[in-house]
Each structure stands twice: as C-alpha cells, then as structure tokens.
N, CA, C and O atoms as a DFTB+ gen file, in Angstrom:
680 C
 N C O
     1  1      55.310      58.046     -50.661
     2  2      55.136      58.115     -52.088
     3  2      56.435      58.684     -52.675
     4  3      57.127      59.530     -52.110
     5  1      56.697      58.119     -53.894
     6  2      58.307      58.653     -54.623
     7  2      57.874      60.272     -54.826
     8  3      56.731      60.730     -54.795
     9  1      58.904      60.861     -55.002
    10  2      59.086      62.111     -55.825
    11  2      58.607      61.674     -57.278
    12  3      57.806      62.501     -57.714
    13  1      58.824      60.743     -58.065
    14  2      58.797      60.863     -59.475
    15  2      56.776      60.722     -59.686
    16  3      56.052      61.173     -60.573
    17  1      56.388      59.773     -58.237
    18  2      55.146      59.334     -58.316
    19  2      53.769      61.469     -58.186
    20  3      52.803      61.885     -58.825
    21  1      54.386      61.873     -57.326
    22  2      54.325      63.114     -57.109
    23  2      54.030      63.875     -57.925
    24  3      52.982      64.498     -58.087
    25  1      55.188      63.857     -58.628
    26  2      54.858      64.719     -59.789
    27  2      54.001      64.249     -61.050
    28  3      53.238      64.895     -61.768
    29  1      54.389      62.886     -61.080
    30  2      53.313      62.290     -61.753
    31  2      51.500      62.603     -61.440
    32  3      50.696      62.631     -62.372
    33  1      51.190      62.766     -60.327
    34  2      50.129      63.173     -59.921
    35  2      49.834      65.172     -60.012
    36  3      48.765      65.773     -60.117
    37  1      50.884      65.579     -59.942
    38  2      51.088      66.959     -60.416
    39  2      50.545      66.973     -62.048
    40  3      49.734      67.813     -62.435
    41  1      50.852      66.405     -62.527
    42  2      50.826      66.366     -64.121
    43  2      49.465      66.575     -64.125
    44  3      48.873      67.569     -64.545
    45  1      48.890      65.329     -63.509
    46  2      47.613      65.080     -64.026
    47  2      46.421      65.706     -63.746
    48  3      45.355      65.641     -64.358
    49  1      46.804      66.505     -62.451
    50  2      46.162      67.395     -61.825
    51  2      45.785      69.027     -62.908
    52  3      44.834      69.799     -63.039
    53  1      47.353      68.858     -63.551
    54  2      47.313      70.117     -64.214
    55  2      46.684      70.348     -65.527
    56  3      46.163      71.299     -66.110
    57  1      46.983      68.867     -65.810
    58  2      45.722      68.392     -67.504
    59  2      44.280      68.329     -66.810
    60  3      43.398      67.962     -67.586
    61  1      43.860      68.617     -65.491
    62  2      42.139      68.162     -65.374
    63  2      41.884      67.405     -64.475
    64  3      40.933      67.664     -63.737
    65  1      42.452      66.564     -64.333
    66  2      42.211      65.270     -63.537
    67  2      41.727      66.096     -61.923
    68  3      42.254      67.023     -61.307
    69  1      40.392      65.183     -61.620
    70  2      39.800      66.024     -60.567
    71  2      39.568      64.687     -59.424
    72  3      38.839      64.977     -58.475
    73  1      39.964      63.678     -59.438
    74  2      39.683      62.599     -58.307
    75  2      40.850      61.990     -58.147
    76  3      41.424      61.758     -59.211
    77  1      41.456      61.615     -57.083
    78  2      42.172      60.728     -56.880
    79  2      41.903      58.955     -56.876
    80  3      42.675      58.072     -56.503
    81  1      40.322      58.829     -57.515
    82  2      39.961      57.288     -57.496
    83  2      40.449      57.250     -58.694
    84  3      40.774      58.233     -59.360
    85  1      40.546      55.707     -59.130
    86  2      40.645      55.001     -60.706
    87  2      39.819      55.488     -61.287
    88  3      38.743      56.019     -61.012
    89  1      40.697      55.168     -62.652
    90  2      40.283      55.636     -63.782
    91  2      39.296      54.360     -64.089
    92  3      39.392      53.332     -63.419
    93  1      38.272      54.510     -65.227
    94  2      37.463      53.169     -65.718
    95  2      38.628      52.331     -66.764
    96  3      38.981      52.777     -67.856
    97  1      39.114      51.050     -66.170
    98  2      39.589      50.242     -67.026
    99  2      38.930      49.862     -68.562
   100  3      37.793      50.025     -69.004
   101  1      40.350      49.196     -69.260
   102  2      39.366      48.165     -70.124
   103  2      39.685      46.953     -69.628
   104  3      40.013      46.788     -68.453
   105  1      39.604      45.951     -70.560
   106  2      38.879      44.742     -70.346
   107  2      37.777      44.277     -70.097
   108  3      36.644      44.699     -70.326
   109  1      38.331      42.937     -69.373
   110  2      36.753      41.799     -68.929
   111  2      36.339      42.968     -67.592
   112  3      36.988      43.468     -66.674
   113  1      34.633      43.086     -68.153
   114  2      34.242      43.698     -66.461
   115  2      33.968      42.786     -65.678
   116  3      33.817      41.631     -66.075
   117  1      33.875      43.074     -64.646
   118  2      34.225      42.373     -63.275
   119  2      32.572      41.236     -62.999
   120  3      31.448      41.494     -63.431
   121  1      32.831      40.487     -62.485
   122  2      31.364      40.026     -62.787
   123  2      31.011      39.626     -61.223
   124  3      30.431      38.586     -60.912
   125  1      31.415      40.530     -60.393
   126  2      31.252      40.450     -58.840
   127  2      29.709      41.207     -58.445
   128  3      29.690      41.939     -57.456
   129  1      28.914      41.080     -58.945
   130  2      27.668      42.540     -59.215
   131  2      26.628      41.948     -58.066
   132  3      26.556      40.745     -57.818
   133  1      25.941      42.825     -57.490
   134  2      24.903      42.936     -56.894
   135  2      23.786      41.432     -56.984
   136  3      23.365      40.695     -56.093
   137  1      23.598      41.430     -58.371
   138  2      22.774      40.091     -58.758
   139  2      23.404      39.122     -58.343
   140  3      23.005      38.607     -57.299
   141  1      24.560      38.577     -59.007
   142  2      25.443      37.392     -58.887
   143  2      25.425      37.059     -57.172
   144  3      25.276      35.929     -56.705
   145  1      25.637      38.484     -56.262
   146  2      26.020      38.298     -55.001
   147  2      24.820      37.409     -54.521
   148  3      24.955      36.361     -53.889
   149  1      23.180      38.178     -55.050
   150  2      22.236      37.856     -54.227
   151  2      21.559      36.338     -55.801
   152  3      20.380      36.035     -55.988
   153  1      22.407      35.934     -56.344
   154  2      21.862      34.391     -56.914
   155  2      22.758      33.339     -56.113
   156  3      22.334      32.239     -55.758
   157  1      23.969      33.782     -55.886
   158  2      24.962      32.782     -55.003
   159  2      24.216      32.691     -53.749
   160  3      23.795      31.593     -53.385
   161  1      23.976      33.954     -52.918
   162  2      23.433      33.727     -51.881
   163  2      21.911      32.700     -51.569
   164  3      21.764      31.898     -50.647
   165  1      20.903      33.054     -52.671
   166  2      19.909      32.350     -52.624
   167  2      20.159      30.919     -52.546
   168  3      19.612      30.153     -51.753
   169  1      21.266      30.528     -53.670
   170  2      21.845      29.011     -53.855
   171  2      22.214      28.490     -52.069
   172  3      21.838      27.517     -51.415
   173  1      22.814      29.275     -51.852
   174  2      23.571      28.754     -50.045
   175  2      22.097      28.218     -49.706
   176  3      21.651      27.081     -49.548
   177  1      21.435      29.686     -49.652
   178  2      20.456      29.512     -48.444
   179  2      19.457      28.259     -48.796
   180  3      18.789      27.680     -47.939
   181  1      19.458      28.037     -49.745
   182  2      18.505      26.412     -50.273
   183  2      19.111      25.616     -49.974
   184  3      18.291      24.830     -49.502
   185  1      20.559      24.943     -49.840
   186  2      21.409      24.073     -50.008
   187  2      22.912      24.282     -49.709
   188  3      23.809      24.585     -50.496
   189  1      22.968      24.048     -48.386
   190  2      24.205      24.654     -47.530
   191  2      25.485      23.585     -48.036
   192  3      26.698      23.791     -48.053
   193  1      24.914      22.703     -48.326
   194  2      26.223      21.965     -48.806
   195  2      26.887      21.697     -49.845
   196  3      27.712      20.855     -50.200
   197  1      26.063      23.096     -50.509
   198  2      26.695      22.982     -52.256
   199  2      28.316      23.209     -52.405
   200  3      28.924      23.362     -51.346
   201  1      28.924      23.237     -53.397
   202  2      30.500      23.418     -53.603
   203  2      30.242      24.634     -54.423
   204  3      29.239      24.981     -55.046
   205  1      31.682      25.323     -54.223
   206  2      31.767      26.477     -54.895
   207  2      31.720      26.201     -56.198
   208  3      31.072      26.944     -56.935
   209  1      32.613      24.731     -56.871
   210  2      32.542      24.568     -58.022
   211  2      31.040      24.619     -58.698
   212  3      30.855      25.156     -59.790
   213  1      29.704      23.837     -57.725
   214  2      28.908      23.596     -58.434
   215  2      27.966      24.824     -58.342
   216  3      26.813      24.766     -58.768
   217  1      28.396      25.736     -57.876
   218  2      27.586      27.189     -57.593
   219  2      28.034      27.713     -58.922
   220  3      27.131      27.983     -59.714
   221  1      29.316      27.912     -59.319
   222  2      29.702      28.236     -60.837
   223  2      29.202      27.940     -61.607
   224  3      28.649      28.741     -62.361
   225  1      29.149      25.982     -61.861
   226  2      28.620      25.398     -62.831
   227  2      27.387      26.133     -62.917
   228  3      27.109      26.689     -63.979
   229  1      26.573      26.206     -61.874
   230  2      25.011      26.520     -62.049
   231  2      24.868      27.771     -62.712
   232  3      23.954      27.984     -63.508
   233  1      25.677      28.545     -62.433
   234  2      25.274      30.493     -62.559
   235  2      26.223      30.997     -63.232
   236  3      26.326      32.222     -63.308
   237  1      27.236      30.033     -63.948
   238  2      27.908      30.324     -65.098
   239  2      28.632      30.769     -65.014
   240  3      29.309      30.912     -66.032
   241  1      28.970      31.192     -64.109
   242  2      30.229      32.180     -63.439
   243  2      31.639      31.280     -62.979
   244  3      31.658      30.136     -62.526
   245  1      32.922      32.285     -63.281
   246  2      33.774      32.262     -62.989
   247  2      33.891      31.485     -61.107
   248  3      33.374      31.907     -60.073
   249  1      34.906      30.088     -61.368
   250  2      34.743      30.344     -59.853
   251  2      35.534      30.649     -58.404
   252  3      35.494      30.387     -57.202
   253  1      36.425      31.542     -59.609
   254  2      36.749      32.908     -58.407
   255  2      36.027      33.687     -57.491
   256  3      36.007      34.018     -56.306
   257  1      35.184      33.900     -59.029
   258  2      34.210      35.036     -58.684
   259  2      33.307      34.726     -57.762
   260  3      32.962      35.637     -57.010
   261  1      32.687      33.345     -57.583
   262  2      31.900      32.644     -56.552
   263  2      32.604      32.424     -55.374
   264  3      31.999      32.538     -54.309
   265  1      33.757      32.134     -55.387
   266  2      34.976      32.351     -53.829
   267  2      34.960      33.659     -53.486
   268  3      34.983      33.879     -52.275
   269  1      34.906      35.143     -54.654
   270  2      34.865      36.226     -53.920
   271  2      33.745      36.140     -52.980
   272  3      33.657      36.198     -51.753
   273  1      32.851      35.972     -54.019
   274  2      31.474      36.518     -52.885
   275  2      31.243      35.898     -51.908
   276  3      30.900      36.500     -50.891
   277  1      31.360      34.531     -51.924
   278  2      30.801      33.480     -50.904
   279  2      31.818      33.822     -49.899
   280  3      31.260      34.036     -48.823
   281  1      33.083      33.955     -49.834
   282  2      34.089      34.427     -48.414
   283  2      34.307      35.763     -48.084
   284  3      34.709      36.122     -46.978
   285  1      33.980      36.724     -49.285
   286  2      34.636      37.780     -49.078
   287  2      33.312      38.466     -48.973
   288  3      33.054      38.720     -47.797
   289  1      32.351      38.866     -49.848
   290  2      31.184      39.435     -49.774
   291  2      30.150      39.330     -48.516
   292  3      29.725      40.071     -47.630
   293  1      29.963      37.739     -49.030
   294  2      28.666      37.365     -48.274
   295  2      28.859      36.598     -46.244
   296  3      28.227      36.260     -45.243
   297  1      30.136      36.737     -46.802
   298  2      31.009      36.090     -45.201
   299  2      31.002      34.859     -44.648
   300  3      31.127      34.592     -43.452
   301  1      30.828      33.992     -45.706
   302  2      30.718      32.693     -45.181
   303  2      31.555      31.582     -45.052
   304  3      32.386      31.527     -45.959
   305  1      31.615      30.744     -44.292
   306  2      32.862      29.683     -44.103
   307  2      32.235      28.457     -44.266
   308  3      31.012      28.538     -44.148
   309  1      32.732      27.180     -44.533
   310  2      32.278      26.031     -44.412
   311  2      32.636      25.757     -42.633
   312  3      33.676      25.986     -42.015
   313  1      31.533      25.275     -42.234
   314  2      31.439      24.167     -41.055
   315  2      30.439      23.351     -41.019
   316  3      29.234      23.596     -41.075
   317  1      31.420      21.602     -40.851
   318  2      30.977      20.670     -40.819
   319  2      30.291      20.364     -42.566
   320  3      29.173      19.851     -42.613
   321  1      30.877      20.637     -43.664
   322  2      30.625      20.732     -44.987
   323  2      28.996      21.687     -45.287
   324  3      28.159      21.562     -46.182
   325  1      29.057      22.526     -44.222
   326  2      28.150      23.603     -44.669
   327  2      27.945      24.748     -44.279
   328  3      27.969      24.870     -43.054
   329  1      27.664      26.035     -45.113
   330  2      27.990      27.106     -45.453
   331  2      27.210      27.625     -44.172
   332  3      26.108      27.134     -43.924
   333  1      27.781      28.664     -43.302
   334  2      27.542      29.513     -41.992
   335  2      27.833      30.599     -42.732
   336  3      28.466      30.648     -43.787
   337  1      27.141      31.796     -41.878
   338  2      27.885      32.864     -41.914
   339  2      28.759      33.166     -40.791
   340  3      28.441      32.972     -39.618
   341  1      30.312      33.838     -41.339
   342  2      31.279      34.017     -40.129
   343  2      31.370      34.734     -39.294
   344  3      32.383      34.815     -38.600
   345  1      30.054      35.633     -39.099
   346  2      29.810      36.251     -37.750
   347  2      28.469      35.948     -37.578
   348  3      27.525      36.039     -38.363
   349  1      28.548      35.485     -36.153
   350  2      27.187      35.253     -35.681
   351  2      26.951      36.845     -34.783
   352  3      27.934      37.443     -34.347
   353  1      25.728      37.310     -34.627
   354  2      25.249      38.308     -33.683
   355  2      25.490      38.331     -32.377
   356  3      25.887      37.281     -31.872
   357  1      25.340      39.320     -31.665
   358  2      25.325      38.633     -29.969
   359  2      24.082      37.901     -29.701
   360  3      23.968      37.029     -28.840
   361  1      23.191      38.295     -30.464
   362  2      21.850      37.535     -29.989
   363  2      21.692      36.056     -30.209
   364  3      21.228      35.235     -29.418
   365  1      22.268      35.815     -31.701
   366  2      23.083      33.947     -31.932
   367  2      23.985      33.687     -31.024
   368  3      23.690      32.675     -30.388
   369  1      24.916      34.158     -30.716
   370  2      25.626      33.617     -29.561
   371  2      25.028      33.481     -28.014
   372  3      25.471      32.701     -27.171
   373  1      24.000      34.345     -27.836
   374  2      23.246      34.241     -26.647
   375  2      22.244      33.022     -26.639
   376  3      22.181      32.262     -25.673
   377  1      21.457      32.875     -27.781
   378  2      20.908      31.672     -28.015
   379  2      20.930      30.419     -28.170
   380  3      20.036      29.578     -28.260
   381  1      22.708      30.340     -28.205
   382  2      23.451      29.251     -28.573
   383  2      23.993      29.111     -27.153
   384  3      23.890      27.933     -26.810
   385  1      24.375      29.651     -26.476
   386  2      24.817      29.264     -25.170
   387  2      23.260      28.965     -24.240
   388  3      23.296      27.945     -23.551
   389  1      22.418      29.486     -24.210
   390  2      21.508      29.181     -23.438
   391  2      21.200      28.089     -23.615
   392  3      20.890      27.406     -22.640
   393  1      21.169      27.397     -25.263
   394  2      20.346      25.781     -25.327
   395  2      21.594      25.426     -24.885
   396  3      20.927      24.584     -24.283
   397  1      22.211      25.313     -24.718
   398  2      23.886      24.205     -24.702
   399  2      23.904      24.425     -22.897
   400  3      24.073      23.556     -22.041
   401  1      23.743      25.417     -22.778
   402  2      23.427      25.718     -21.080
   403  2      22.221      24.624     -20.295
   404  3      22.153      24.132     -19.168
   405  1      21.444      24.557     -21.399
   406  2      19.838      23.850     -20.674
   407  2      19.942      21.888     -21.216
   408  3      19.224      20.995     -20.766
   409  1      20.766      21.774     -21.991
   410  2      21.207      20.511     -22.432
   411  2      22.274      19.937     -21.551
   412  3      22.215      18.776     -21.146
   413  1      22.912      20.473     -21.359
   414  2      24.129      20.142     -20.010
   415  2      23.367      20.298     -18.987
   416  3      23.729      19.344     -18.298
   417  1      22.472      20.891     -18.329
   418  2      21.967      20.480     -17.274
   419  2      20.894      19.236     -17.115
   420  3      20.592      18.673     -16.063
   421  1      20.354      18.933     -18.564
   422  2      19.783      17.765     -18.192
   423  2      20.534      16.513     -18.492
   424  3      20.022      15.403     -18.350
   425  1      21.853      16.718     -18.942
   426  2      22.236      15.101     -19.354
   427  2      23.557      15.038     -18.474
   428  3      24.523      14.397     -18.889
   429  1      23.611      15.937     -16.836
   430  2      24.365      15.534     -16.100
   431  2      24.573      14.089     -15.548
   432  3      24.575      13.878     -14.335
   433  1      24.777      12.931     -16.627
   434  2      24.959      11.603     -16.265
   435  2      25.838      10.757     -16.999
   436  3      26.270      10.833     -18.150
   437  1      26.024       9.849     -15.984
   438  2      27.400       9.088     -16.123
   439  2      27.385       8.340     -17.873
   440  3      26.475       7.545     -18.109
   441  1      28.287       8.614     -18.859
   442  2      28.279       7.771     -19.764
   443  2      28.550       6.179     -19.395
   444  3      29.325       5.615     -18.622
   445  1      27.503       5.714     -20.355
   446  2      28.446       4.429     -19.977
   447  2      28.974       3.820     -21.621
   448  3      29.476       4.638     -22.392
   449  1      28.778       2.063     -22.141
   450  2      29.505       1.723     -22.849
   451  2      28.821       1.931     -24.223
   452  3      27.592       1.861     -24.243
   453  1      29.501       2.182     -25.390
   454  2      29.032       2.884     -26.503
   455  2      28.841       1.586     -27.493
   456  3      29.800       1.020     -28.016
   457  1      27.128       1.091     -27.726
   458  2      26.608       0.211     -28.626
   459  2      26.999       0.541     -30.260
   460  3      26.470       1.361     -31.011
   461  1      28.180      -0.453     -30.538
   462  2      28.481      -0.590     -31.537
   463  2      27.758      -1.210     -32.827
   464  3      28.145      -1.150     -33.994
   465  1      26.837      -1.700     -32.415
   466  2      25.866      -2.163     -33.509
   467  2      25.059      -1.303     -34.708
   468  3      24.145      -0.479     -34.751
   469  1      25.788      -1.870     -35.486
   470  2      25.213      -0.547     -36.979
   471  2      24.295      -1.636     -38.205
   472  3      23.864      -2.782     -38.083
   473  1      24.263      -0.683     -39.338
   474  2      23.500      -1.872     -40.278
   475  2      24.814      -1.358     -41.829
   476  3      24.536      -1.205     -43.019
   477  1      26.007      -1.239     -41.216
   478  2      26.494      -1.054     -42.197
   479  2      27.143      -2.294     -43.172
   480  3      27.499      -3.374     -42.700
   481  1      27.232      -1.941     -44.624
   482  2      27.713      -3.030     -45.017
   483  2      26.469      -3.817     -45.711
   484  3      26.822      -4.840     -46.298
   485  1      24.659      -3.441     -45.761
   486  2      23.722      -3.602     -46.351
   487  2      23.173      -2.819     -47.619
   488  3      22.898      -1.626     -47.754
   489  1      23.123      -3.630     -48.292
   490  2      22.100      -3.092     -49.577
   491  2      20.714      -3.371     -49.450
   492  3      20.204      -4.405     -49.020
   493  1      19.922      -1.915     -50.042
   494  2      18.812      -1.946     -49.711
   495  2      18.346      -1.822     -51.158
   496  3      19.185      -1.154     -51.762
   497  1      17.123      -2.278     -52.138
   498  2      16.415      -2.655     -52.818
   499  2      15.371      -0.787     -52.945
   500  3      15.204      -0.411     -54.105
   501  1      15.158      -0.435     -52.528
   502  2      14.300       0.798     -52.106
   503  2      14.906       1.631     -51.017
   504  3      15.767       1.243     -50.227
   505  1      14.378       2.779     -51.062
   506  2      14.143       3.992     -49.675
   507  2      13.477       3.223     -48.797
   508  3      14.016       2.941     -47.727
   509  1      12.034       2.699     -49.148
   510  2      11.506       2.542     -48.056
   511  2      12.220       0.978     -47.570
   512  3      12.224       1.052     -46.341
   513  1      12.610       0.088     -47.829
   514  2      13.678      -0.768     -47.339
   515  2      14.745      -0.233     -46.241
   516  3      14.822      -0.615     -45.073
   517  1      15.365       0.518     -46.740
   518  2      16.253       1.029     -45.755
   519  2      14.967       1.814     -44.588
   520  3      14.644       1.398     -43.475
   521  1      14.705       2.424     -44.954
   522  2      13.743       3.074     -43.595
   523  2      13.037       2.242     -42.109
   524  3      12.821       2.394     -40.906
   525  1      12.860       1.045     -43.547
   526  2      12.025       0.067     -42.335
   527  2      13.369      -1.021     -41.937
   528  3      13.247      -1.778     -40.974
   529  1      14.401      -1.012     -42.616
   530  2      15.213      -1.297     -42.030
   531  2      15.595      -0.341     -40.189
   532  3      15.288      -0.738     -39.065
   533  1      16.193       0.695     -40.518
   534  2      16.306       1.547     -39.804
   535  2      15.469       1.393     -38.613
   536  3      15.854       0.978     -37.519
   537  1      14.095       1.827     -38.982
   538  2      13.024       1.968     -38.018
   539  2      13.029       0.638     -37.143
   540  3      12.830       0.852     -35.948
   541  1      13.231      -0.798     -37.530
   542  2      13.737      -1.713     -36.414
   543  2      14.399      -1.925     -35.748
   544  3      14.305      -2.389     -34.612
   545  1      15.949      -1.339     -36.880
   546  2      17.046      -1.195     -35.830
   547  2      16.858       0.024     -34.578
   548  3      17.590      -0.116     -33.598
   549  1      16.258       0.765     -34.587
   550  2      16.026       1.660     -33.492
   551  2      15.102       1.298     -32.545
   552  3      15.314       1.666     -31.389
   553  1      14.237       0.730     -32.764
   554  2      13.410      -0.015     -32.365
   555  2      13.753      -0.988     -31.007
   556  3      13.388      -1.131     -29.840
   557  1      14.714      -1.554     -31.993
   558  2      15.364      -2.826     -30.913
   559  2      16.729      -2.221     -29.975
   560  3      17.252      -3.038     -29.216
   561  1      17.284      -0.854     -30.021
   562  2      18.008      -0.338     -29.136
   563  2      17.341      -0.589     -27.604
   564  3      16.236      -1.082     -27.378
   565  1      18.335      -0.105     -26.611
   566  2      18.115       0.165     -25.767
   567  2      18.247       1.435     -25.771
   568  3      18.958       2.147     -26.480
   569  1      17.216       1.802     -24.590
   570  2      17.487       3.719     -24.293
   571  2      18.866       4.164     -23.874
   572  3      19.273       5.258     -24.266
   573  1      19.694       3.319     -23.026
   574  2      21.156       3.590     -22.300
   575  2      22.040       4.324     -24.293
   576  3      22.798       5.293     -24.334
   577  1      21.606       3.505     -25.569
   578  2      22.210       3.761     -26.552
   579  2      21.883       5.543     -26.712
   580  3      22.715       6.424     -26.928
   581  1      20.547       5.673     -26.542
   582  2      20.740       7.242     -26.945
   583  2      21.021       7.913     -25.614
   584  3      21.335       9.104     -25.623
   585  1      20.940       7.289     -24.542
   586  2      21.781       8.262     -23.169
   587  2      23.345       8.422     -23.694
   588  3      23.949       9.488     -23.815
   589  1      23.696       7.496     -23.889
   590  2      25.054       7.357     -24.277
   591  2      25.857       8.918     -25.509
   592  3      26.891       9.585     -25.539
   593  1      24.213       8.776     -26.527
   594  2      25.093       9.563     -27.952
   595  2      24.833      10.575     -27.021
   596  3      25.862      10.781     -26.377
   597  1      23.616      11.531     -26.549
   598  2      23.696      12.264     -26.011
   599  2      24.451      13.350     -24.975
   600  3      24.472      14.576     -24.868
   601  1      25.048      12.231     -24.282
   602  2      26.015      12.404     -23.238
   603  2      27.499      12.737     -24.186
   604  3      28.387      13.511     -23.828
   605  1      27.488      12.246     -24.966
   606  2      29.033      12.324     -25.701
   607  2      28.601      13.852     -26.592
   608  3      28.950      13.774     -27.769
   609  1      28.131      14.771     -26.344
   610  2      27.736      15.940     -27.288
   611  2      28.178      16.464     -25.907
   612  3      28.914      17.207     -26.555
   613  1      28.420      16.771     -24.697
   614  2      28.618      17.439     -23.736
   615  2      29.688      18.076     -23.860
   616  3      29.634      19.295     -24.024
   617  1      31.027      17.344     -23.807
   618  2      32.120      18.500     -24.181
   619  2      32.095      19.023     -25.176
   620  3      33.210      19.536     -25.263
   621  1      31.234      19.393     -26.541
   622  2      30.932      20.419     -27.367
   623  2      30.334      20.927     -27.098
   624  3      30.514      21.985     -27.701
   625  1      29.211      21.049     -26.236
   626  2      28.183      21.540     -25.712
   627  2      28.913      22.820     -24.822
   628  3      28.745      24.015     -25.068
   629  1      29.784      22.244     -23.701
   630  2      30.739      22.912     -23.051
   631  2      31.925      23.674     -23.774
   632  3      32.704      24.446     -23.215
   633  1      31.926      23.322     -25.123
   634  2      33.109      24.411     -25.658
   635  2      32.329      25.704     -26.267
   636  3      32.761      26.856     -26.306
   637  1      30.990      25.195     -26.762
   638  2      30.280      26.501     -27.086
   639  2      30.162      27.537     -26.322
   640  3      30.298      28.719     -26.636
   641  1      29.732      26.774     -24.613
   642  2      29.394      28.017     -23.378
   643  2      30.848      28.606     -23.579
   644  3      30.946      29.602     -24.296
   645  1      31.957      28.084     -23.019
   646  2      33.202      28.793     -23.096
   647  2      33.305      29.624     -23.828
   648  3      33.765      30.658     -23.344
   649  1      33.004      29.647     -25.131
   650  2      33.306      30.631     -26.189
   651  2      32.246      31.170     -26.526
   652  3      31.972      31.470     -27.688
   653  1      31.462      31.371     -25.460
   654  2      30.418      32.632     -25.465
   655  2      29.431      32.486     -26.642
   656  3      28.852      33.487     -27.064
   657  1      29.239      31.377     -27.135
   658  2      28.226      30.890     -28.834
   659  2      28.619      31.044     -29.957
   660  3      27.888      30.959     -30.943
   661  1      30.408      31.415     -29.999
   662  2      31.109      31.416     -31.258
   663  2      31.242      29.886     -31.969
   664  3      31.327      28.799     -31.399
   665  1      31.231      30.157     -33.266
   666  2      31.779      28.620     -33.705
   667  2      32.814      28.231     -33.679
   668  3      33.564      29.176     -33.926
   669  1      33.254      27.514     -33.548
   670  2      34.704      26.577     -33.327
   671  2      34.638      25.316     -34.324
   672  3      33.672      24.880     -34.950
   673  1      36.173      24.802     -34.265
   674  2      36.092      23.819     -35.498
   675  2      36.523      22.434     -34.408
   676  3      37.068      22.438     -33.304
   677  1      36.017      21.317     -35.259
   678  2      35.898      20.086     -34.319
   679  2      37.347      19.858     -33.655
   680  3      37.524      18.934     -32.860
C-alpha cells in the first residue's frame, strides 16, 4: 500500500471511520439479489436449454446480471447446449462411473457397419405423421443398427471412468 494511501486511511480513521469495508455507494443498485438468483435458477431447472438472453428477456433483468448468477453464483456451464452444474459431488461422480462401468461391460462387442438410412429431407403434415413415420422407420431396422449406436457411446463411456465421473467436453 502507498504512503499517501496510508495516511489517507489515517485520516479517516481519525474523523470516525470504524470499518475497513465500503462505504454504501450511489447509483443503480445492484440487481444480483437473493430472489433474482433463486427465479434464474428455477428457470434452468424447468428448461436446461434456455439462453441467457432469454432468461433476461423473461425476468427483466440485465443480462449481465443473468451471466453473473448463472456462472458465477449458481455455478453452471453449458454442456451439450444445457445448463449443468460445474461441480458434480463425489457421490455424482461415483454414480456416473458405476453406470458407464456396467454399460461397458455389457456392450463388449465388435462394432460393425453404421446404417445410414434416415428420414431426413421429409415434411410431415402433423406430430402424429412424423411419429408414425418414425415408429416404422424403427420398426423396419435391424437390431445390429442399435448394437451398432450403442457400441459407438463406449469410448465416452470410457472417458467418464478415466476421469473418475467428471464432465468433459466432446
């Protein structure tokens, strides 16, 4: 600390001044509050894939102030376009390695060739159009198609055990 800062604090000591915290500003007050923390949070927890922008739009707020809380407050990161919190427990990480542990042991099998057949590139008239679309196209797979997706989740499966049930990015 300077000498000039020193005495500056000498001064103020000698007029009264009894804390070394801040003084109460003016201006805009801060709109980081208790409520805001726990209306942002409620928003996540309904709908993990909201945007910070549209968490603002909704709750009127600044959307700084929704980046404070959502990264800095409430601890959360986007993965896979939705909101986690950035520490998991040991007990989430224990739980997360055990299924990824019990999934690798049952899909110890050979991949084979990956069925390219999709329904993309269709317009559907309705929901339930597409559904019963869908529901045939699955229908008419072979099982080797979901051995296949299955089997291709293994080396993520295996990066989770490695890293003890932390998240990692793709």
């Amino acid at each position: 600390m300077s000498r000039s800062r020193v005495y500056q604090w000498c001064t103020w000591f000698g007029e009264g001044r009894t804390s070394v915290g801040d003084e109460p500003k003016s201006g805009r007050p801060k709109t980081s509050t208790n409520e805001n923390t726990t209306r942002v949070d409620e928003l996540i927890r309904c709908d993990r894939r909201m945007k910070i922008r549209e968490i603002a739009l909704k709750l009127e707020i600044p959307k700084s102030t929704v980046h404070e809380i959502v990264h800095d407050t409430l601890g959360y990161r986007k993965v896979s376009a939705r909101w986690v919190p950035k520490m998991l427990t040991e007990d989430h990480k224990l739980q997360r390695v055990e299924i990824w542990q019990r999934l690798l042991q049952r899909c110890q099998q050979d991949n084979g060739d990956e069925d390219t057949t999709h329904i993309g590139g269709m317009a559907f008239e309705t929901e339930d159009d597409l559904i019963s679309e869908l529901r045939n196209w699955f229908d008419n797979l072979d099982v080797d198609f979901f051995r296949v997706g299955i089997n291709s989740l293994l080396s993520r499966w295996q990066k989770c055990i490695d890293l003890h049930g932390d998240y990692f990015e793709k």
